[in-house]
C-alpha positions as CSV (number, residue, x, y, z in Angstrom):
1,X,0.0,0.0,0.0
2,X,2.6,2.6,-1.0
3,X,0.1,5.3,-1.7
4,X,-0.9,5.2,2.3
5,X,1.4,6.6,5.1
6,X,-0.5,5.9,7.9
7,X,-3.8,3.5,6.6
8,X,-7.0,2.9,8.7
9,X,-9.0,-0.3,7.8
10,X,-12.0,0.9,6.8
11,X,-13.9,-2.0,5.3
12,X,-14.2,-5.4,3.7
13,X,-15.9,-6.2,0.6
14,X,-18.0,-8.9,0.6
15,X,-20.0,-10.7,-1.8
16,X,-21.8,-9.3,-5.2
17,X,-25.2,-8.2,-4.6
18,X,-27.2,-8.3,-7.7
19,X,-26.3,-8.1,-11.8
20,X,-25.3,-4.1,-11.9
21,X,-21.8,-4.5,-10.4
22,X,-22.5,-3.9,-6.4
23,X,-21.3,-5.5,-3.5
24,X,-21.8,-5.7,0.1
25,X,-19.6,-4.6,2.4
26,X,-18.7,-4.9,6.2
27,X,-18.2,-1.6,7.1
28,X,-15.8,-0.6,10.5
29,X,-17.9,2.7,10.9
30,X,-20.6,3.3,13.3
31,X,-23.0,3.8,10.6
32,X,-22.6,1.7,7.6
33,X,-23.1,4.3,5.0
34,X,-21.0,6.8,6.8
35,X,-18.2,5.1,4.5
36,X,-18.8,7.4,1.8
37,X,-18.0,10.5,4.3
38,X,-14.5,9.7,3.6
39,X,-13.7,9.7,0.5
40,X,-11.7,7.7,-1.9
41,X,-11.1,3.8,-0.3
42,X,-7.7,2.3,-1.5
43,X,-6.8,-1.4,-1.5
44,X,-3.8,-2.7,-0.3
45,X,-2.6,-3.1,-4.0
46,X,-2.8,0.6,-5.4
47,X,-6.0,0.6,-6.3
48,X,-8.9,3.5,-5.4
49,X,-12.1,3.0,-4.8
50,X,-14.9,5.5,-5.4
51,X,-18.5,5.6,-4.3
52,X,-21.0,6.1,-6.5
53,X,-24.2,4.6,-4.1
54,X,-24.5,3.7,-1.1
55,X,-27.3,1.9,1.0
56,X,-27.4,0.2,4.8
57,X,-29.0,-3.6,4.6
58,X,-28.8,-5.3,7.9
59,X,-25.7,-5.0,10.0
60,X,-23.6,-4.0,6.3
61,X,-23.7,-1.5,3.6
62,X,-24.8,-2.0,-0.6
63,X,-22.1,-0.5,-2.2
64,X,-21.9,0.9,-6.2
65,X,-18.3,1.7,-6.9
66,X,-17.1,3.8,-10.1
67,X,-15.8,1.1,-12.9
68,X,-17.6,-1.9,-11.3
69,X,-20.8,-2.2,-13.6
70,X,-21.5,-5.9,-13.6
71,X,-21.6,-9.2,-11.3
72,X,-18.3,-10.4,-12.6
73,X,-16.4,-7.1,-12.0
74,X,-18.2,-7.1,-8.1
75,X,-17.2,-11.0,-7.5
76,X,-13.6,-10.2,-8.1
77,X,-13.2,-7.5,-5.1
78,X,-14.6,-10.4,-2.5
79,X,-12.5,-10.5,0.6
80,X,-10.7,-6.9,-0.6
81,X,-10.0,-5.3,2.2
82,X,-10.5,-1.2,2.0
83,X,-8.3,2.0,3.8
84,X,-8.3,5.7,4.0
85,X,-5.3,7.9,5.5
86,X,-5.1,8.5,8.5
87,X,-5.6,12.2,8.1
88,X,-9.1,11.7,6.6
89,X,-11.0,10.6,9.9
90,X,-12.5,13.5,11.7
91,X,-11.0,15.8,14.1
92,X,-13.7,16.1,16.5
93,X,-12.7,14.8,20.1
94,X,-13.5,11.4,20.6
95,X,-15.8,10.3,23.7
96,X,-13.6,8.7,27.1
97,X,-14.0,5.5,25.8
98,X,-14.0,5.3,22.1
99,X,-10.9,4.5,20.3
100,X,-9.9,3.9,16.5
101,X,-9.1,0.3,16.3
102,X,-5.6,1.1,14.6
103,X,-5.0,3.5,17.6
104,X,-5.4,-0.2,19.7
105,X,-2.7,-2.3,17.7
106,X,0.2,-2.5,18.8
107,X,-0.5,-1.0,22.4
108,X,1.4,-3.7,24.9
109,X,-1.0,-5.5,27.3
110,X,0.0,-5.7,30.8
111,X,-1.5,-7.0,34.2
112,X,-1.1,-4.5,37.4
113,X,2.4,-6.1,38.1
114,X,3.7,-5.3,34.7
115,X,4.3,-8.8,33.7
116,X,3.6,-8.3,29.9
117,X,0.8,-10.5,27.7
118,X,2.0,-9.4,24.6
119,X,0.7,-6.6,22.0
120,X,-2.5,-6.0,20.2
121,X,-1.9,-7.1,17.1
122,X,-5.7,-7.1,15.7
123,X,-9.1,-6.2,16.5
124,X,-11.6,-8.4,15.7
125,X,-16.1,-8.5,15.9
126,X,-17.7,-11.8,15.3
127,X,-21.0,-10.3,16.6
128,X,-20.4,-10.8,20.3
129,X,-18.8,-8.1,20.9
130,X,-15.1,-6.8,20.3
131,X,-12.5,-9.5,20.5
132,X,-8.5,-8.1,20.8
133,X,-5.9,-10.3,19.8
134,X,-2.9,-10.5,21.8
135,X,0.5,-12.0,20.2
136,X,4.0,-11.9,21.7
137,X,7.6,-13.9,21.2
138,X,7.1,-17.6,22.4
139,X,3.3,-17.3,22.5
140,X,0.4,-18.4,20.2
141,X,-2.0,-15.6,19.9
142,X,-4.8,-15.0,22.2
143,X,-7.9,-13.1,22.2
144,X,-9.2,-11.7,24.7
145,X,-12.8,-9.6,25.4
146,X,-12.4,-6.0,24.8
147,X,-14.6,-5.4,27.8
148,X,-14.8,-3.2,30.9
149,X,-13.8,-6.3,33.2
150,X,-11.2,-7.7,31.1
151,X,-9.5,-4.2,30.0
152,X,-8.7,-2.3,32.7
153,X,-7.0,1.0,30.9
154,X,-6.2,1.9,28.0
155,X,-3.2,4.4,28.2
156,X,-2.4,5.5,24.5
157,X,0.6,7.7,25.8
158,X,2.6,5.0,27.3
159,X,1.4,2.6,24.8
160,X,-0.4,0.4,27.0
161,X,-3.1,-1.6,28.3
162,X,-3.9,-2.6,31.8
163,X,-5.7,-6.2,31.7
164,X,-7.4,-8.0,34.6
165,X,-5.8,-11.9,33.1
166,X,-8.0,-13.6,34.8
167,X,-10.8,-11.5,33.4
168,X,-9.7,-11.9,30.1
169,X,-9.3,-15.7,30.1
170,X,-5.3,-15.8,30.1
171,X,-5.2,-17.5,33.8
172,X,-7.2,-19.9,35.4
173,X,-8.6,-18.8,38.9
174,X,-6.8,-20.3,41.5
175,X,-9.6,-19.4,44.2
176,X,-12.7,-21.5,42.6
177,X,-12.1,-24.2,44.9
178,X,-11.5,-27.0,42.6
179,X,-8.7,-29.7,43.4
180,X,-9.5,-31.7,40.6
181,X,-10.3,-31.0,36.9
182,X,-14.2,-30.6,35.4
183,X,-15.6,-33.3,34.4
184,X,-17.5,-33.7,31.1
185,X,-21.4,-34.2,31.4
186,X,-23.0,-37.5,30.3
């Protein structure tokens, strides 16, 4: 993505929707056709993306882009994933606790005694609710809620997030009074 300094994931197309050329597509905004607020999308690849229409259909958007006019043309951008700069998100303050998902990666997650759980590497929303994915050196990746319980605080500054492990699923509870394992219903 050479044309992006500092790129903000934006959305993922999805499947063609119809014979004229449009596609759904997840859209990472609070209001799915709010994507057209920003203006051009790019691709990872070079390419820019205009939008020409733009409607909400549950939980997603219905998106006509400039030089996509049929179903074979929309088929072809399936699983293309779509950024703006930086720069292009709006100035205006954000609430106490709303973030940008790219203002998450990266951020180290860390229990109250410092001991380190590795960085957000990704955000991710299955439907449940906001999932963070924690990687580090010597460890397979873990997600973890991106809840109230689980994270703690999120200090931007320092590049950090305070997690409650237990919370978060990282370490069993040593207090629940088992001596031996579960055991599996019949």
């Amino acid at each position: 993505m050479a044309k992006l300094e500092n790129p903000v994931l934006m959305a993922t197309i999805g499947a063609a929707q119809g014979l004229r050329g449009e596609v759904r597509v997840r859209s990472y905004t609070a209001d799915p056709t709010a994507l057209g607020d920003y203006g051009h999308l790019h691709s990872e690849d070079g390419r820019v993306f205009e939008i020409l229409e733009i409607r909400e259909a549950k939980n997603m958007a219905i998106v006509r882009f400039r030089g996509i006019n049929d179903r074979n043309a929309a088929e072809a951008l399936n699983g293309l994933e779509l950024f703006i700069e930086r720069d292009n998100l709006p100035d205006e303050e954000l609430e106490e606790d709303e973030f940008y998902y790219a203002d998450l990666e990266g951020l180290e997650a860390v229990d109250e005694a410092g001991k380190s759980y590795g960085t957000v590497s990704a955000v991710y929303d299955f439907g449940a609710g906001d999932l963070l994915e924690l990687k580090g050196p010597g460890r397979r990746p873990a997600l973890i809620p991106f809840s109230e319980a689980a994270v703690l605080e999120i200090d931007l500054e320092n590049g950090k997030i305070l997690i409650d492990p237990q919370a978060a699923g990282l370490i069993e509870n040593p207090d629940d009074g088992r001596t031996t394992p579960p055991r599996k219903g019949k």
